[in-house]
mmCIF file as Biopython writes it, N, C-alpha, C and O atoms, coordinates in Angstrom:
data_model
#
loop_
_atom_site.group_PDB
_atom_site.id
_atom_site.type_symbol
_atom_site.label_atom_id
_atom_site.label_alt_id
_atom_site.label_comp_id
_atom_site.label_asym_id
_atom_site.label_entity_id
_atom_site.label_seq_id
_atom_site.pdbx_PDB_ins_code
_atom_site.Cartn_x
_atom_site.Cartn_y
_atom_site.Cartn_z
_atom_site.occupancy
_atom_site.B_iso_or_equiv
_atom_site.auth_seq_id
_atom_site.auth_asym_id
_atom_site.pdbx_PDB_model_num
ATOM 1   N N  . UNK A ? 1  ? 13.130  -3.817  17.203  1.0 0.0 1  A 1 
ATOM 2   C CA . UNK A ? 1  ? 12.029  -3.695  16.269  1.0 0.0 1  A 1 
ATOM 3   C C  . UNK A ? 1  ? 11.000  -4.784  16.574  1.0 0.0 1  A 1 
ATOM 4   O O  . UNK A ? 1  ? 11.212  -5.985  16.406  1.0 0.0 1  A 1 
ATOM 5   N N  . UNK A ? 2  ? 10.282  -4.447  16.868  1.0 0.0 2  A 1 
ATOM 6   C CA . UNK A ? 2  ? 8.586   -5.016  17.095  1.0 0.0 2  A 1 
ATOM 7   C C  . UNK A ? 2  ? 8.736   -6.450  15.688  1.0 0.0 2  A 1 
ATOM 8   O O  . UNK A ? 2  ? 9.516   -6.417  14.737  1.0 0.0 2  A 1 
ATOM 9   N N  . UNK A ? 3  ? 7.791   -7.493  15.988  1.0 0.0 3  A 1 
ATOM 10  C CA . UNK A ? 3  ? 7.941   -8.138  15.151  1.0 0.0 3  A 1 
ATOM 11  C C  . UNK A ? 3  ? 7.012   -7.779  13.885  1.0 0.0 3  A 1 
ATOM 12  O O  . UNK A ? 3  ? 7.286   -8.041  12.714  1.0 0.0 3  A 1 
ATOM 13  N N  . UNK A ? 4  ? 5.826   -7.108  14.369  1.0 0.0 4  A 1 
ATOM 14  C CA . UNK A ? 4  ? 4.987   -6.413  12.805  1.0 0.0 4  A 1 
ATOM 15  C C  . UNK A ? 4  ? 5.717   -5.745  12.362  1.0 0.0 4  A 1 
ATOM 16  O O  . UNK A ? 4  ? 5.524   -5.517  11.168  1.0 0.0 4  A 1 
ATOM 17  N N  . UNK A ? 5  ? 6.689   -5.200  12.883  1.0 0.0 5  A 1 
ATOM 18  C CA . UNK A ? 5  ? 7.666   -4.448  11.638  1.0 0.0 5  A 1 
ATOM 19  C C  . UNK A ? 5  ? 8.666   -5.032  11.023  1.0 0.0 5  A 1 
ATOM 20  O O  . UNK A ? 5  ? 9.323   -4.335  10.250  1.0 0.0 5  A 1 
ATOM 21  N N  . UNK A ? 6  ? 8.984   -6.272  11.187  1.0 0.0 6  A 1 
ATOM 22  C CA . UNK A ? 6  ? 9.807   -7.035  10.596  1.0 0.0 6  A 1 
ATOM 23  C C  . UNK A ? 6  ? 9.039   -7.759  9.245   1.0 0.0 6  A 1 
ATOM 24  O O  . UNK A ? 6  ? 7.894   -8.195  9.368   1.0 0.0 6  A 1 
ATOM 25  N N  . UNK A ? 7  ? 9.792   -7.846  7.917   1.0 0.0 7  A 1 
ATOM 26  C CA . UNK A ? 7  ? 8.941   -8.920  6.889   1.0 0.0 7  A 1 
ATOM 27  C C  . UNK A ? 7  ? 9.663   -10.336 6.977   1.0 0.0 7  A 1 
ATOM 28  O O  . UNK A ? 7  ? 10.826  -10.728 7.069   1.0 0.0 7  A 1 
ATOM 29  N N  . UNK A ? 8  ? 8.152   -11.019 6.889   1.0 0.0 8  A 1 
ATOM 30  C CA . UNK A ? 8  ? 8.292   -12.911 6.803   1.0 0.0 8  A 1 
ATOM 31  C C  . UNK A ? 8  ? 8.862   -13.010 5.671   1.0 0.0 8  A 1 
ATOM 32  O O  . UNK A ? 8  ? 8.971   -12.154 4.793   1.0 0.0 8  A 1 
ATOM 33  N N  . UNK A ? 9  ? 9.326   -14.355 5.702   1.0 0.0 9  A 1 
ATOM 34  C CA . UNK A ? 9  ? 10.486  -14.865 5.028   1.0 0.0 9  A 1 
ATOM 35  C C  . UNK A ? 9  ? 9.303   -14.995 3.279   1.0 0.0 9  A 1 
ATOM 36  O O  . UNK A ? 9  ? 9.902   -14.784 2.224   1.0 0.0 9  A 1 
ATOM 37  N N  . UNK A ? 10 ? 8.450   -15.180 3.238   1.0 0.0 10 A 1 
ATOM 38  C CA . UNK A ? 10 ? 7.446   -15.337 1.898   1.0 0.0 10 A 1 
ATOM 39  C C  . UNK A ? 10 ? 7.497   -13.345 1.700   1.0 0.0 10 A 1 
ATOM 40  O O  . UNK A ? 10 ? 7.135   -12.886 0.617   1.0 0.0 10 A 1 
ATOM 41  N N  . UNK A ? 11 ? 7.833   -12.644 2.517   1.0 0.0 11 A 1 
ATOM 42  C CA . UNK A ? 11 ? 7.496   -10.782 2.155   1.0 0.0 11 A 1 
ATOM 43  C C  . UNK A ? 11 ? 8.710   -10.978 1.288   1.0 0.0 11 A 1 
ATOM 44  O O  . UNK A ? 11 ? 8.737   -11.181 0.075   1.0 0.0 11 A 1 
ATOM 45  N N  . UNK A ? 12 ? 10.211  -10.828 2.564   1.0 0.0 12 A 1 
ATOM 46  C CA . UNK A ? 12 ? 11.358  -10.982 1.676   1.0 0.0 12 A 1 
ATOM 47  C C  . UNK A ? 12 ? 11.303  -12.013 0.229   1.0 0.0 12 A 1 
ATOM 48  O O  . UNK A ? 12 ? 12.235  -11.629 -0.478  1.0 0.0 12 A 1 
ATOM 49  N N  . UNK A ? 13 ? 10.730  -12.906 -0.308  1.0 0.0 13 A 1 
ATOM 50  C CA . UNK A ? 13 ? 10.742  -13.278 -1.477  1.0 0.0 13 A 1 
ATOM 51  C C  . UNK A ? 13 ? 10.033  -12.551 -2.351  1.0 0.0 13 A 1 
ATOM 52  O O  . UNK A ? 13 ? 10.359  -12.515 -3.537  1.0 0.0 13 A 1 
ATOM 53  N N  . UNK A ? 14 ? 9.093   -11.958 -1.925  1.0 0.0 14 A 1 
ATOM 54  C CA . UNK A ? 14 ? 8.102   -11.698 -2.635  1.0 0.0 14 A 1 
ATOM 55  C C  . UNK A ? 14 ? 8.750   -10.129 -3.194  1.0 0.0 14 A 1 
ATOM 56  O O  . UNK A ? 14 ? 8.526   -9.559  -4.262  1.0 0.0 14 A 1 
ATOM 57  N N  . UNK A ? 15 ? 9.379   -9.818  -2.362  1.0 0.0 15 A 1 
ATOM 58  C CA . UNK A ? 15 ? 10.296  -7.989  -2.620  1.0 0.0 15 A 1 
ATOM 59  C C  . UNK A ? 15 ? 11.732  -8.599  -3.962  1.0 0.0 15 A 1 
ATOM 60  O O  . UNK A ? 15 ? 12.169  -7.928  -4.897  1.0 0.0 15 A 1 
ATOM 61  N N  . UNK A ? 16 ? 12.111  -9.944  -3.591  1.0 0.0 16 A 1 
ATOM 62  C CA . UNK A ? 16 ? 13.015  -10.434 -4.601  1.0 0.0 16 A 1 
ATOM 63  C C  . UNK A ? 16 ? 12.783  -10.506 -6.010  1.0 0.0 16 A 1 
ATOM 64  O O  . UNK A ? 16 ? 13.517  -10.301 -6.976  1.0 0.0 16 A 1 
ATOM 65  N N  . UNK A ? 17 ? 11.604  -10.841 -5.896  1.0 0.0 17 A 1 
ATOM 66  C CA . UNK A ? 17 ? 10.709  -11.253 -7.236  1.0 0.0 17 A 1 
ATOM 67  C C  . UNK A ? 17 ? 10.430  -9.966  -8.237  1.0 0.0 17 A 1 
ATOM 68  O O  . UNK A ? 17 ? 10.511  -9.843  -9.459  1.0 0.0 17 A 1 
ATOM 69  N N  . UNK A ? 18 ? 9.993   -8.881  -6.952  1.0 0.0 18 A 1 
ATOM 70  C CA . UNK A ? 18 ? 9.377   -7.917  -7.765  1.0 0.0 18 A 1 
ATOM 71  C C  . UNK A ? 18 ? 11.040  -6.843  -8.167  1.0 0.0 18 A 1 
ATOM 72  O O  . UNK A ? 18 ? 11.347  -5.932  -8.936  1.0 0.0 18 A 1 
ATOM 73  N N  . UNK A ? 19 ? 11.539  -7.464  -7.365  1.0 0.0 19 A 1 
ATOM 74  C CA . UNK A ? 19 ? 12.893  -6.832  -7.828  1.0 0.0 19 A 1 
ATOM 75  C C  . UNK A ? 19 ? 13.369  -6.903  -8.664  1.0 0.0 19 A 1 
ATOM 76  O O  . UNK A ? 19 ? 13.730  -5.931  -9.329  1.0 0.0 19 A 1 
ATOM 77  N N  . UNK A ? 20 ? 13.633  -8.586  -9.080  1.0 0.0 20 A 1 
ATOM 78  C CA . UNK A ? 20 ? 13.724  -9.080  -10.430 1.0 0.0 20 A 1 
ATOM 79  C C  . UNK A ? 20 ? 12.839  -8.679  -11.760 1.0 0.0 20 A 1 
ATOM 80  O O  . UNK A ? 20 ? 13.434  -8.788  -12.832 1.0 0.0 20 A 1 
ATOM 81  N N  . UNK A ? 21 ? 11.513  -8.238  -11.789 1.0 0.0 21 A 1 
ATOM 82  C CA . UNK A ? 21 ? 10.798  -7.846  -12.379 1.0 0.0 21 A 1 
ATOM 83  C C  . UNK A ? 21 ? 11.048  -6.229  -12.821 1.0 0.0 21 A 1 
ATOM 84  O O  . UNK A ? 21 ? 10.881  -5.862  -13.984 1.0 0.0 21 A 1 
ATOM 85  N N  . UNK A ? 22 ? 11.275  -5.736  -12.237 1.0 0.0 22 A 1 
ATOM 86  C CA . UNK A ? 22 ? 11.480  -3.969  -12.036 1.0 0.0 22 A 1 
ATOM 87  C C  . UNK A ? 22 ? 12.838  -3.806  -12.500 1.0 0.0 22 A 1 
ATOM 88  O O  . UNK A ? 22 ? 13.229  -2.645  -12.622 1.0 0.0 22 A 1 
ATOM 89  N N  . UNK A ? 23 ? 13.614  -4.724  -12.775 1.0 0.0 23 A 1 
ATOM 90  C CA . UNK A ? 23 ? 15.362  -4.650  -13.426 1.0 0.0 23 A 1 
ATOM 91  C C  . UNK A ? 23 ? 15.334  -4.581  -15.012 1.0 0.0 23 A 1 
ATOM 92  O O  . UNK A ? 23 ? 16.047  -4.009  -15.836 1.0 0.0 23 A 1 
ATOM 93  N N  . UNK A ? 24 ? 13.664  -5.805  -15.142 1.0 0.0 24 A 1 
ATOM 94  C CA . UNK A ? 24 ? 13.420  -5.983  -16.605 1.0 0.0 24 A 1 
ATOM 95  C C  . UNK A ? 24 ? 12.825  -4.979  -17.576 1.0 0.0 24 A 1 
ATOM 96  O O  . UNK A ? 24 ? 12.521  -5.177  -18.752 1.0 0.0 24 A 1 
ATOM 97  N N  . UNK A ? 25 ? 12.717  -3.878  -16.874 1.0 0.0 25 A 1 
ATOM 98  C CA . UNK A ? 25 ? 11.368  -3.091  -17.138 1.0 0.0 25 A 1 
ATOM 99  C C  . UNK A ? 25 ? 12.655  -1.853  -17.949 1.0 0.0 25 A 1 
ATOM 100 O O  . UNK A ? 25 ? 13.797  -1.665  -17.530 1.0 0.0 25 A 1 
ATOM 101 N N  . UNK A ? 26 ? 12.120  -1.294  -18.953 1.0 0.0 26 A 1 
ATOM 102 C CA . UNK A ? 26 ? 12.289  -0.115  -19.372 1.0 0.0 26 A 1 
ATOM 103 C C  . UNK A ? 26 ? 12.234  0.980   -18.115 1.0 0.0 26 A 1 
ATOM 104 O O  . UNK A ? 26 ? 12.039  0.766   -16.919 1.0 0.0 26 A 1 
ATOM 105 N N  . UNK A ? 27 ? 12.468  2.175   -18.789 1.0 0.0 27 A 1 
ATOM 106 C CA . UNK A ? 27 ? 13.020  3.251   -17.832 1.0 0.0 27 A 1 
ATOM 107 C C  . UNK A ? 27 ? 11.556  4.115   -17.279 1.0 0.0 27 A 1 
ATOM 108 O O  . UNK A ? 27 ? 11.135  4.631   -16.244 1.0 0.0 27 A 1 
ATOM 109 N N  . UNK A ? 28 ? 10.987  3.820   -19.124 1.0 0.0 28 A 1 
ATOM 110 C CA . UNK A ? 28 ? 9.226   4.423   -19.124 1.0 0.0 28 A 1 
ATOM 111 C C  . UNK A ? 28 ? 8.347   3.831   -18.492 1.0 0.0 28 A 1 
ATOM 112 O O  . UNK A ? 28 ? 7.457   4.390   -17.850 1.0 0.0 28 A 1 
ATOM 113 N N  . UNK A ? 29 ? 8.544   2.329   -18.637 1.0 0.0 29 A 1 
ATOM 114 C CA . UNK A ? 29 ? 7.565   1.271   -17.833 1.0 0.0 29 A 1 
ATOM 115 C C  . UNK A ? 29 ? 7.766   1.078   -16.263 1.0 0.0 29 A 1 
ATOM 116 O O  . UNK A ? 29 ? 7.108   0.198   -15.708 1.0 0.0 29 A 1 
ATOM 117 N N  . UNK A ? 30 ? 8.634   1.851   -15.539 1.0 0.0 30 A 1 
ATOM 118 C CA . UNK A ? 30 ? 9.219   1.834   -14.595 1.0 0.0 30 A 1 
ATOM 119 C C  . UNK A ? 30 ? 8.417   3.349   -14.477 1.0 0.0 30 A 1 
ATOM 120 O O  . UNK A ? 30 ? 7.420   3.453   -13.762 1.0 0.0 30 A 1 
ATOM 121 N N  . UNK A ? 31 ? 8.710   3.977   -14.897 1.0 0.0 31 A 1 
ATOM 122 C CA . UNK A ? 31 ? 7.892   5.398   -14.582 1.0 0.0 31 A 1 
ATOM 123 C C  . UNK A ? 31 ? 6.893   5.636   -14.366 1.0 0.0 31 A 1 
ATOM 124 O O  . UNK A ? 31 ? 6.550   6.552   -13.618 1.0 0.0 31 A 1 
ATOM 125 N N  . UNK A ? 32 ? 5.740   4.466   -15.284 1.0 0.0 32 A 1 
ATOM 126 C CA . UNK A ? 32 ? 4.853   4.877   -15.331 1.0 0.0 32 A 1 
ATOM 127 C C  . UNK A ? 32 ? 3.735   3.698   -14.141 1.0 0.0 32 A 1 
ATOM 128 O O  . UNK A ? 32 ? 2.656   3.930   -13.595 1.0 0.0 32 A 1 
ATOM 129 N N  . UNK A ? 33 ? 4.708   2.342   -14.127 1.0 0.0 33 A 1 
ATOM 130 C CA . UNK A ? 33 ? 4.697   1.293   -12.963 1.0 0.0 33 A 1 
ATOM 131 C C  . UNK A ? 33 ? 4.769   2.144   -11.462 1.0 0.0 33 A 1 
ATOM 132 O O  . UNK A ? 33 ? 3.984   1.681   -10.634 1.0 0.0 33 A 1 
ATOM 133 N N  . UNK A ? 34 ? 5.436   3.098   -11.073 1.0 0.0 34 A 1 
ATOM 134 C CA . UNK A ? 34 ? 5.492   3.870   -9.878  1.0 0.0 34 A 1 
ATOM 135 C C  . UNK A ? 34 ? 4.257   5.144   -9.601  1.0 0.0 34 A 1 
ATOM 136 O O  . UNK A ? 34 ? 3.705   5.613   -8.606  1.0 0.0 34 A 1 
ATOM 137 N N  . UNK A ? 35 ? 4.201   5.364   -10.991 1.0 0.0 35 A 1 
ATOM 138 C CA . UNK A ? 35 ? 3.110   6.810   -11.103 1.0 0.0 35 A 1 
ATOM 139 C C  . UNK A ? 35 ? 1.855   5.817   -10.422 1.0 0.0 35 A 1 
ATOM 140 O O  . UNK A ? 35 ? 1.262   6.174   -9.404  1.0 0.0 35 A 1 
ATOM 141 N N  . UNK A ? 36 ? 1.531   4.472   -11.165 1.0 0.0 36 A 1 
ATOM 142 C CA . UNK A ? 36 ? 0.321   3.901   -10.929 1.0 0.0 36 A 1 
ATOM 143 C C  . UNK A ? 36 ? 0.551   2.961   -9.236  1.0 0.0 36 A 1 
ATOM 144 O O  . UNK A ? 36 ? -0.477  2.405   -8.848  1.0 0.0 36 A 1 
ATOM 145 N N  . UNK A ? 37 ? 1.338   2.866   -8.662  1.0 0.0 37 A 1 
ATOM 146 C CA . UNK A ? 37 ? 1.856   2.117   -7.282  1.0 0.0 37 A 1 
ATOM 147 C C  . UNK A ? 37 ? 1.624   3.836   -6.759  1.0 0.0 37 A 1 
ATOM 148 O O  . UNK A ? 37 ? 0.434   3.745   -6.460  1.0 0.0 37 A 1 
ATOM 149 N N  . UNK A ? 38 ? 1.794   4.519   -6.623  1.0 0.0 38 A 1 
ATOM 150 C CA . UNK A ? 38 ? 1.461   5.674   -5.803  1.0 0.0 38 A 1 
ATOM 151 C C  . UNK A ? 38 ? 0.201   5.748   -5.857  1.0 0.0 38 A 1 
ATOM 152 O O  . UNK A ? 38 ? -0.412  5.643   -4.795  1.0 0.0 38 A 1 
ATOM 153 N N  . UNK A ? 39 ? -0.568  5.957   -7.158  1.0 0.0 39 A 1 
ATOM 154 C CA . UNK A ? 39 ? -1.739  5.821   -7.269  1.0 0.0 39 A 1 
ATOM 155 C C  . UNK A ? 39 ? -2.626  5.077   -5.781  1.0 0.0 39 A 1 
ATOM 156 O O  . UNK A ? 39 ? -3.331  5.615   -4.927  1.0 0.0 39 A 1 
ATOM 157 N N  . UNK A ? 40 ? -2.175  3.563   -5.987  1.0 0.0 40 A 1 
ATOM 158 C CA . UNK A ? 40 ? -3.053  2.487   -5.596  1.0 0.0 40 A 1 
ATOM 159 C C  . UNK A ? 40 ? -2.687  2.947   -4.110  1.0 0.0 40 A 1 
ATOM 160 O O  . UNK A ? 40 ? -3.724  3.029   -3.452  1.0 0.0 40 A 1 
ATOM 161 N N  . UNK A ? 41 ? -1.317  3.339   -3.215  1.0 0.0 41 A 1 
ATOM 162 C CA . UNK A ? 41 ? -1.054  3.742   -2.303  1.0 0.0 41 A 1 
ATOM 163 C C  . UNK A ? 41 ? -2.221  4.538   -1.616  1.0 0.0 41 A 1 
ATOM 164 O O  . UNK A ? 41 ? -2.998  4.192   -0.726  1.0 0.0 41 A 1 
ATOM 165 N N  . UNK A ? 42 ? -2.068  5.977   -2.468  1.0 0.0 42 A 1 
ATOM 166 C CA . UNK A ? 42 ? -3.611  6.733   -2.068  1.0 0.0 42 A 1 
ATOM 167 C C  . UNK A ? 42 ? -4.208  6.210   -1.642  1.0 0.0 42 A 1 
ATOM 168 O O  . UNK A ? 42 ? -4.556  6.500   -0.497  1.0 0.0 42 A 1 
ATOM 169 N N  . UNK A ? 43 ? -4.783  4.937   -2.393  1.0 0.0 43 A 1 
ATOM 170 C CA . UNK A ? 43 ? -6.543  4.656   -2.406  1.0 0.0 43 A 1 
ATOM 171 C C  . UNK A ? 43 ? -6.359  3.578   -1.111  1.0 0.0 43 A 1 
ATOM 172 O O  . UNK A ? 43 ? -7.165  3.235   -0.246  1.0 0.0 43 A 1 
ATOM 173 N N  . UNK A ? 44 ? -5.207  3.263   -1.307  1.0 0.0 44 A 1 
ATOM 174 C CA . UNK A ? 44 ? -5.460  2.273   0.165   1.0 0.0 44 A 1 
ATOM 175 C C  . UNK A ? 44 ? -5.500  3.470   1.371   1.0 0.0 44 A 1 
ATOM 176 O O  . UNK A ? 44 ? -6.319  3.262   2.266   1.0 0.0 44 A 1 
ATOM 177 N N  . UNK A ? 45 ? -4.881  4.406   1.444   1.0 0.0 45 A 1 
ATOM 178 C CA . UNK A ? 45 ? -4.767  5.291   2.750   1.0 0.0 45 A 1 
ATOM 179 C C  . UNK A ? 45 ? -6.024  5.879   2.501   1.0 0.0 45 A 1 
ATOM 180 O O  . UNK A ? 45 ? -6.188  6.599   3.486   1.0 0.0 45 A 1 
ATOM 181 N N  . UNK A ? 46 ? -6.865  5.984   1.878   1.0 0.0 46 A 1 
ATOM 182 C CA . UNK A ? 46 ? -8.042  6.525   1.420   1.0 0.0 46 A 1 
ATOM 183 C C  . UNK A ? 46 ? -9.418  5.211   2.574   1.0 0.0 46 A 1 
ATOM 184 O O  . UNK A ? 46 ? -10.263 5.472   3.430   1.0 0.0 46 A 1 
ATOM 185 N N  . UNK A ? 47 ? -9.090  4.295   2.129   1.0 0.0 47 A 1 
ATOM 186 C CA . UNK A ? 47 ? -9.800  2.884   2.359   1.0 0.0 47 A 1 
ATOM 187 C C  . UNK A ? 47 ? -9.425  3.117   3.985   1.0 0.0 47 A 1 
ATOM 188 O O  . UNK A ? 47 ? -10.250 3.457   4.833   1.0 0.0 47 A 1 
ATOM 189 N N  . UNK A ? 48 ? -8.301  2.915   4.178   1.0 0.0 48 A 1 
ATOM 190 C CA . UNK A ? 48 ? -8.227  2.661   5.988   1.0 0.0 48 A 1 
ATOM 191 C C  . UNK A ? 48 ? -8.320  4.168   6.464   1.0 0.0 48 A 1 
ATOM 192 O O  . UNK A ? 48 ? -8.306  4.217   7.694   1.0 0.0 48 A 1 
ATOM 193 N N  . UNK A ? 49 ? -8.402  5.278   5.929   1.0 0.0 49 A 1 
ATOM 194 C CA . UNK A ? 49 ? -9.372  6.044   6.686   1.0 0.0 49 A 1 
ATOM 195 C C  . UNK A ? 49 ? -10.556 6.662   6.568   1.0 0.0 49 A 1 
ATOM 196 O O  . UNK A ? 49 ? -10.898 7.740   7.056   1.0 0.0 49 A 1 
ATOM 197 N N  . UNK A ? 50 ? -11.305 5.748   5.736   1.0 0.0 50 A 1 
ATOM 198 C CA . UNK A ? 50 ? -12.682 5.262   6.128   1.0 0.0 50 A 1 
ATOM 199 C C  . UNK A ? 50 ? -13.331 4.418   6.795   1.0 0.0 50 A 1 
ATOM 200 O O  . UNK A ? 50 ? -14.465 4.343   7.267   1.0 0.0 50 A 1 
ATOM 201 N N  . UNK A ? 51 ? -12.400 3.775   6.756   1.0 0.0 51 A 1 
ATOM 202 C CA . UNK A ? 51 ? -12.618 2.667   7.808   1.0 0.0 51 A 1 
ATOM 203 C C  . UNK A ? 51 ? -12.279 2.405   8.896   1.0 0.0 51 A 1 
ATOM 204 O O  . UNK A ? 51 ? -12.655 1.377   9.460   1.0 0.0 51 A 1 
ATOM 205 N N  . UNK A ? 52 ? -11.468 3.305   9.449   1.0 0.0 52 A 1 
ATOM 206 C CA . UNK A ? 52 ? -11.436 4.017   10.828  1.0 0.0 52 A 1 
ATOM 207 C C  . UNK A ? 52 ? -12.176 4.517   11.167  1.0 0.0 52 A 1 
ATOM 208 O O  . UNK A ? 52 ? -12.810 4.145   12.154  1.0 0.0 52 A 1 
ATOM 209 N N  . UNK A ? 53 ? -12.536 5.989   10.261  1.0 0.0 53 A 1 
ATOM 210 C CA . UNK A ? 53 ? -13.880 6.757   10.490  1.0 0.0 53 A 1 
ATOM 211 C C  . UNK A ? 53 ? -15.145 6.000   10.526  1.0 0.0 53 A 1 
ATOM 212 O O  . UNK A ? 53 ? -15.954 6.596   11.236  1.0 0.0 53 A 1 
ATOM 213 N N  . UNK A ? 54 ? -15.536 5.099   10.113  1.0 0.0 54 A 1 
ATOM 214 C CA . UNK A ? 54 ? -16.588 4.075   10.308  1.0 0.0 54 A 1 
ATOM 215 C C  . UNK A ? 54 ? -16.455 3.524   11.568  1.0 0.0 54 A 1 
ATOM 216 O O  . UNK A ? 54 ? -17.483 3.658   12.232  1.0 0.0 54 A 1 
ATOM 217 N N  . UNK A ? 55 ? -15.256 2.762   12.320  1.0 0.0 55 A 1 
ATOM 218 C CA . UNK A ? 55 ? -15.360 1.795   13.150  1.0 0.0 55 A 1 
ATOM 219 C C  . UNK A ? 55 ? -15.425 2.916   14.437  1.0 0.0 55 A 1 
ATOM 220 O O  . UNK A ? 55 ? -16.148 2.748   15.418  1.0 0.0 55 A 1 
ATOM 221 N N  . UNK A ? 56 ? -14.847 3.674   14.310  1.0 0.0 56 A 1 
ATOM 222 C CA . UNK A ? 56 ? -14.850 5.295   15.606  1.0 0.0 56 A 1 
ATOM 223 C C  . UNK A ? 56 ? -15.985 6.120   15.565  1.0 0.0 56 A 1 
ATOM 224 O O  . UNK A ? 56 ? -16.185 6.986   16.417  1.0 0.0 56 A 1 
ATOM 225 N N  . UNK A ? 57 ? -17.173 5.775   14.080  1.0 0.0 57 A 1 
ATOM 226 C CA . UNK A ? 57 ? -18.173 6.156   14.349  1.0 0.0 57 A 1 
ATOM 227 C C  . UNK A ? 57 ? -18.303 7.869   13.927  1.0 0.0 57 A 1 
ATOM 228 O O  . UNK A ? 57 ? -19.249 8.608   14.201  1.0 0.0 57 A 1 
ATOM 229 N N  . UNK A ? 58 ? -17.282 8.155   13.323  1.0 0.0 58 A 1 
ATOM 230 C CA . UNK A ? 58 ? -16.896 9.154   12.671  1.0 0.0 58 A 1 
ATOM 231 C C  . UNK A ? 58 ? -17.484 9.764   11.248  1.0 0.0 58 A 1 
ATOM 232 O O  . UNK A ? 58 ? -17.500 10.903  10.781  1.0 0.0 58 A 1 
ATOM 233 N N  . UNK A ? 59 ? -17.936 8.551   10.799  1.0 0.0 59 A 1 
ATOM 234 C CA . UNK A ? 59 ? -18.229 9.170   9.735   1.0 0.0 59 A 1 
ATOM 235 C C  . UNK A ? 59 ? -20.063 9.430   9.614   1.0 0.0 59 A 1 
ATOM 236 O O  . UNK A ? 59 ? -20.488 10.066  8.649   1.0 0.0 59 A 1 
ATOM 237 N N  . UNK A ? 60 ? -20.956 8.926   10.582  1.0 0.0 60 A 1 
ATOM 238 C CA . UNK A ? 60 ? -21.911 9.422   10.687  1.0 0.0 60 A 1 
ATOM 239 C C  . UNK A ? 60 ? -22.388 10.739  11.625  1.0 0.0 60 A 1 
ATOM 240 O O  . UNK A ? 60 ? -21.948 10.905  12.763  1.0 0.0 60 A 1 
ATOM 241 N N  . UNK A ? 61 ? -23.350 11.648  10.986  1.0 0.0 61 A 1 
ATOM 242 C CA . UNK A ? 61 ? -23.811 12.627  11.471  1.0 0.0 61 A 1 
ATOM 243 C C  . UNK A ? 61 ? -24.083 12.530  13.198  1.0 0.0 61 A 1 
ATOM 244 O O  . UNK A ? 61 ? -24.549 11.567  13.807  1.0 0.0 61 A 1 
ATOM 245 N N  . UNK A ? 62 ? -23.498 14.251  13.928  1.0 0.0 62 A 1 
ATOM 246 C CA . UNK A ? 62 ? -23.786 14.032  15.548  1.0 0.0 62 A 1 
ATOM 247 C C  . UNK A ? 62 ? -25.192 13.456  15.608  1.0 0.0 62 A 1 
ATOM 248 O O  . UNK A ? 62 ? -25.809 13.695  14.571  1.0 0.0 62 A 1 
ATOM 249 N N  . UNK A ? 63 ? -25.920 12.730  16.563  1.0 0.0 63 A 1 
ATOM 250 C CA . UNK A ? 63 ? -26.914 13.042  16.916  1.0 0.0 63 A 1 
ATOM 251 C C  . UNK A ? 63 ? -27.172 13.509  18.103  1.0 0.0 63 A 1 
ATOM 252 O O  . UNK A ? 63 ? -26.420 13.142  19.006  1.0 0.0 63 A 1 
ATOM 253 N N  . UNK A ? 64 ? -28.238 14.392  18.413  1.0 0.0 64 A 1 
ATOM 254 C CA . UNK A ? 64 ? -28.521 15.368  19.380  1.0 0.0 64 A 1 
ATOM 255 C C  . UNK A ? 64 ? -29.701 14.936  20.356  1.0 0.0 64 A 1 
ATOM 256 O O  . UNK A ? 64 ? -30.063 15.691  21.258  1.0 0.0 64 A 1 
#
């Protein structure tokens, strides 16, 4: 495994934390904590492919 696919030792804490947090949570607040993390997911895959299409020049009209 490539090392960008590995998480730094501050990722692994940071997945501990939110672990600890997500144990505390109701079953609803947990439901509705994932509905809105999918959410934000979208909008980031939304963001980097616009911004692909921008840097590839994609997102402006051919010119002729």
């Amino acid at each position: 495994m490539s090392n960008s696919m590995k998480l730094s030792l501050e990722q692994k804490f940071n997945i501990r934390s939110f672990e600890t947090q997500v144990k505390a949570m109701s079953h609803e607040q947990a439901q509705e904590f994932l509905v809105k993390l999918y959410e934000q997911m979208l909008l980031k895959d939304n963001m980097y492919q616009d911004f692909i299409r921008h840097q590839w020049g994609l997102d402006s009209p051919p010119t002729l």
